[in-house]
Steps between C-alpha positions, in 0.01 A plus 500: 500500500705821544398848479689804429389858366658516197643206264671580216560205230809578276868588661636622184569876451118600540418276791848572722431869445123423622562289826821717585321795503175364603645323830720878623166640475357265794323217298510153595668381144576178342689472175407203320723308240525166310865526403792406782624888514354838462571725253310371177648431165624879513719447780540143469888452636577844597583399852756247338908580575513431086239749399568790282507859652173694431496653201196728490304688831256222502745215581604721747161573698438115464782408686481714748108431552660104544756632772154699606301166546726334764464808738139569460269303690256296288471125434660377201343174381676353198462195353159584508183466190225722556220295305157644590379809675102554582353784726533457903263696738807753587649509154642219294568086569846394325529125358911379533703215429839535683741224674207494771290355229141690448452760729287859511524875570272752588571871423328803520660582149741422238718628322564253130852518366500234312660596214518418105632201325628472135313519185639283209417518147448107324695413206596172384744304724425691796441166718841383452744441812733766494203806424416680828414812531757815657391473864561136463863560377521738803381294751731174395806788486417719844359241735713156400810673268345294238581635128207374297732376205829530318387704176202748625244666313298810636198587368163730485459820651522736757747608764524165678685357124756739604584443891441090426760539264748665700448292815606220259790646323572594891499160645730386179211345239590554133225703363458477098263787504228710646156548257323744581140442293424921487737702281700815570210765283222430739722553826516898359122534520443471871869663599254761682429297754831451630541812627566515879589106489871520433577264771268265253724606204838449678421139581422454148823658383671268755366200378660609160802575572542161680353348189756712275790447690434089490459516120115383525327579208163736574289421227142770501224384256616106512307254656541081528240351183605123646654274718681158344593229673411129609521435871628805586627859290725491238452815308270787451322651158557924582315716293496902437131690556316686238277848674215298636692201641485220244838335429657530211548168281820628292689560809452194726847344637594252667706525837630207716389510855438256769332791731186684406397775750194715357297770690227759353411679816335410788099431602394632848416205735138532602316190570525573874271867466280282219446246759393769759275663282624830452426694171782462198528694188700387180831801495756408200660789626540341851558116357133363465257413757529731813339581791320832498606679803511910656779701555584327869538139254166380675266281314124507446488282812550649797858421721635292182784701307758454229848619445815450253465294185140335564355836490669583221846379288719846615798380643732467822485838586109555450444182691689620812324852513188331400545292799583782763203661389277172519656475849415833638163465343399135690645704812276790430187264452553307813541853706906543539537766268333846524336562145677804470806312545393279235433770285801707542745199398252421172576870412844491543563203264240562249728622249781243499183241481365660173843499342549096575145439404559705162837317489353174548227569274737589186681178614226265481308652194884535324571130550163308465498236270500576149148368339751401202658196761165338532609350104765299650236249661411216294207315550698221643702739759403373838341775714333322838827286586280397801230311296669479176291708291646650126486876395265322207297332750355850653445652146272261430340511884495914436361411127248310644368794737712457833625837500628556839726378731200298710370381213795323399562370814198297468536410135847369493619483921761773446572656790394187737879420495754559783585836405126633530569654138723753693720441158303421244175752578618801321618285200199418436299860566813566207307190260178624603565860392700399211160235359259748629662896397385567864700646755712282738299614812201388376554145495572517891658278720534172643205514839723344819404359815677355801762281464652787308858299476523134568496390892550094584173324478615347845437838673226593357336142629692522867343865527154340386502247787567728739 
């Protein structure tokens, strides 16, 4: 078993800004990773000769924090699950799967980056080869220069619709057309809070213009009513939005595709601070569940913080000051940063953190969801693709009294799958709110424990025997 003073779990934007600064301030620091590379989805092939230039001050302060990494002296482990973490007597025991098989890590504290993942709306078709969501479609075209078909739809909402679709018209796919679910009138109700983010704005207008100058139609208010297809996608049934979200029947078409890529937004990733106990509240605002944390991103436990996207859905450049702060503040709780130190940089960056969180805020309240989508999934619409289970399957579990997330789990095994109902759990808080006329939050979520992603049975029995 190792030992080091502070591990941080997440090398993305959040969790390179953490270690980086975290190890110049004198900590013992490991950065912790299951992908190959550092750098997250955000920077995912930044450090390739093909990759774009930077087009926004973000990208820029996540490349250089990669250049940063190789000259700052912290061990990198990638490759690397963390799937259980329990109190130690000096902090906090780490449970990892990495090519040494099962191993552990003490640290004094930690620092979770461990950011968001997608959150899909059902419909219809979804489960048919050639659906995937947007970071799918990125991942196939930025780490294997894989184009995820020949005729590409885009759909959903939110800002990642629009840099998906340019990476793709970039890299030479055909893109039919971008839907974007929310229409042009609501974006003029929270232009407030874009004040002071006009790097935030200029990406957007980027993203346009690349999309203009390709000839990609940018469709606000449309969203995708149903797949078609046998083995695989053939076509897709579009359909225009009415003011709360619920297609309209008069103007469905039909559009050939063999590539779906949908996205609503992302979910922060918190099953690591559930399984340590912390508190968590239920933020729309912030992207659901999150931990509750102070203004130095430290939880209600003690040497355990959280920075970038699994605190809160805010972006690249929120993640990466979120994670210098969360940095200086494990540094400052293990006694290598005077408090008034600590203090002074909190002050200086106070402002620029209100107007990303405001930013963010208007962001994730702007694009939620429309209630109006939850009509596109029939009874017979699979939800759990894990276990099987039908969108008509929970109504009648919910009917019949199971009326949160738990609950359901033991009525009909959703959520016992492989994914853990990391995909499928705020679907159904959507069902349960939608049967009930509760709010989301109050159906909860899925309770986790340790393995929190699947590790080979093999270790688990070779670390048994010995």
């Amino acid at each position: 078993m190792g030992s080091v003073e502070l591990a941080v779990v997440g090398a993305g934007p959040a969790g390179l800004s953490a270690a980086i600064t975290a190890a110049r301030s004198g900590l013992r620091t490991a950065l912790l990773d299951e992908y190959p590379r550092p750098g997250g989805q955000y920077l995912k092939g930044a450090s390739e000769p093909d990759a774009a230039p930077p087009i926004s001050a973000a990208e820029r302060q996540g490349r250089t924090l990669l250049r940063q990494l190789a000259e700052t002296d912290l061990e990198l482990r990638t490759q690397t699950l963390v799937w259980g973490i329990e109190r130690a007597s000096e902090g906090w025991r780490l449970a990892l799967h990495g090519p040494r098989g099962l191993d552990w890590l003490e640290a004094r504290a930690v620092v979770v980056a461990a950011g968001a993942r997608e959150l899909v709306v059902p419909f219809p078709g979804w489960t048919l080869p050639g659906v995937m969501t947007l970071g799918a479609a990125q991942i196939l075209a930025k780490a294997h220069g894989v184009l995820p078909g020949r005729r590409v739809l885009l759909a959903g909402s939110g800002p990642l619709l629009l840099a998906a679709a340019a990476e793709l018209t970039r890299r030479g796919a055909r893109v039919t057309a971008v839907l974007e679910a929310v229409p042009l009138s609501r974006w003029l109700r929270h232009a407030p809070a874009i004040w002071g983010n006009w790097d935030r704005l200029g990406e957007g207008r980027h993203y346009l213009a690349e999309l203009w100058r390709s000839g990609t139609p940018y469709r606000p208010g449309w969203t995708v009513a149903e797949a078609l297809g046998g083995d695989e996608l053939e076509a897709v049934i579009v359909a225009r939005l009415d003011r709360r979200g619920h297609p309209i029947p008069s103007s469905r078409e039909q559009v050939p595709a063999d590539s779906l890529c949908m996205g609503f937004g992302f979910i922060p990733n918190v099953e690591l601070t559930q399984l340590a106990g912390c508190a968590h509240v239920f933020d729309p605002a912030r992207g659901g569940w999150v931990p509750g944390v102070d203004e130095r991103l430290e939880t209600s436990l003690p040497g355990l913080f959280v920075a970038g996207e699994a605190a809160g859905v805010a972006g690249a450049a929120a993640a990466m000051l979120e994670g210098h702060i969360a940095g200086m503040a494990a540094a400052y709780r293990l006694g290598r940063l005077p408090e008034g130190q600590l203090a002074r940089e909190l002050a200086a960056r106070a402002g620029r953190r209100r107007r990303l969180g405001r930013f963010a805020a208007m962001l994730n309240t702007l694009f939620a969801p429309a209630p109006g989508l939850d009509a596109l999934i029939t009874d017979d619409t699979p939800i759990c693709r894990c276990e099987e289970v039908s969108a008509g399957e929970v109504r009648a579990a919910i009917r019949g009294g199971a009326t949160e997330l738990d609950a359901l789990k033991t009525w009909m095994r959703v959520g016992q799958g492989a994914c853990q109902g990391r995909t499928f759990g705020p679907l159904l808080a959507r069902l349960v709110a939608v049967e009930t006329g509760r709010p989301v939050g109050q159906a909860g979520c899925f309770g986790v424990r340790p393995p929190l992603k699947p590790i080979p049975l093999g270790d688990l029995a070779q670390e048994g025997a010995s």
